[in-house]
C-alpha positions in Angstrom: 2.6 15.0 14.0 3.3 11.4 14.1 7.1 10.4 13.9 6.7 7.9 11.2 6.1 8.6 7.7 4.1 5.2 6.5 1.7 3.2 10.1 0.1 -0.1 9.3 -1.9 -1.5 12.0 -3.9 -4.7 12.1 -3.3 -5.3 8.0 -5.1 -8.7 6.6 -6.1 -9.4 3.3 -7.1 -12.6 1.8 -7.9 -13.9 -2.1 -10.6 -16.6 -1.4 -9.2 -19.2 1.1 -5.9 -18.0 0.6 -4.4 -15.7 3.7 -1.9 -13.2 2.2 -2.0 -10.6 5.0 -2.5 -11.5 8.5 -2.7 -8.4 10.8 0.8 -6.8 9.3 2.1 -4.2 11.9 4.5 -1.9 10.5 5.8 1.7 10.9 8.7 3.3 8.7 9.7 6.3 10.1 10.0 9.9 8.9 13.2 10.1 6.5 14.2 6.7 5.9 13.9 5.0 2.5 12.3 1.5 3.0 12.1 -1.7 0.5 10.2 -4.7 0.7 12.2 -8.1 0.5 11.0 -11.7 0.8 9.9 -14.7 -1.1 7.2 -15.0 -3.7 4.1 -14.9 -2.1 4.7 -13.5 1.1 2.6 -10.1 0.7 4.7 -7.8 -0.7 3.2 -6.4 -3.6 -0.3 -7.1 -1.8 0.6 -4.3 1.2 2.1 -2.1 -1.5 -1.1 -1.8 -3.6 -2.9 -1.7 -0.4 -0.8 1.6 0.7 -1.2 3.2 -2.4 -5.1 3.1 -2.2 -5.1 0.3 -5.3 -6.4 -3.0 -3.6 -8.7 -2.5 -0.1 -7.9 -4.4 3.0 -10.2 -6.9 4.6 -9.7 -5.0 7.7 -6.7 -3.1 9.1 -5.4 0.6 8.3 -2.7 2.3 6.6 -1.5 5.9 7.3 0.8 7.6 4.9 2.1 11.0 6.8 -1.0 10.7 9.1 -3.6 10.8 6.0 -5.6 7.6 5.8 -5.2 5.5 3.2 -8.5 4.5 1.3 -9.3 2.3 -1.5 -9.4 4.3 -4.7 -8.2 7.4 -2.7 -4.5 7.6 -3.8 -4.4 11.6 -2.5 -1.0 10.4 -0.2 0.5 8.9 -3.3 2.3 12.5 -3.8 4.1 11.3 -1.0 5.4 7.8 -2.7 7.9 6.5 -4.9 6.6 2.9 -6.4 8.1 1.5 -9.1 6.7 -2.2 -9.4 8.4 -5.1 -10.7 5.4 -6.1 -13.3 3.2 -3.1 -14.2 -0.4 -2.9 -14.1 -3.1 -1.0 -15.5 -6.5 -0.1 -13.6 -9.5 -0.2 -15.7 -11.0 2.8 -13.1 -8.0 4.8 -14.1 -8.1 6.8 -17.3 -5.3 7.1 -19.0 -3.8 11.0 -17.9 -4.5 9.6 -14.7 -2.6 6.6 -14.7 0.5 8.8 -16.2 0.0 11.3 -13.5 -0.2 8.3 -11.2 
């Protein structure tokens, strides 16, 4: 069993020409509580919704208590506490879903 609760390796994303995520490394380990903080724009809310299976990486991976995480595969979310700043809705979430979510 790996030490840390949340491994990104190699993490980039971009929306058309603009880089957001360029090859984010990052481990949190096991029993710590962890935050994102930073300026508009620098990726946070980008690498949340790409570790809770809602967005997919251009390439890179994301390991929530060794599970993979996938794009539309939010099996590890059990395992997350989110609560984001401006909510959104899914249109390939129905709505028990998104409440279980």
């Amino acid at each position: 069993m790996n030490k840390d609760i949340l491994t990104i390796k190699d993490l980039h994303k971009s929306f058309g020409s603009k880089v957001v995520l360029d090859g984010l490394d990052l481990s949190v380990p096991r029993g710590s509580v962890f935050g994102f903080i930073g300026q508009n724009g620098a990726g946070k809310t980008t690498t949340m919704k790409i570790i809770l299976g809602l967005l997919a990486p251009d390439r890179g991976h994301v390991f929530v208590a060794d599970e993979k995480v996938s794009f539309g595969n939010t099996r590890t979310n059990r395992l997350i506490g989110y609560l984001p700043d401006v909510p959104a809705f899914y249109n390939y979430m129905k709505p028990h879903e998104y409440l279980k979510f």
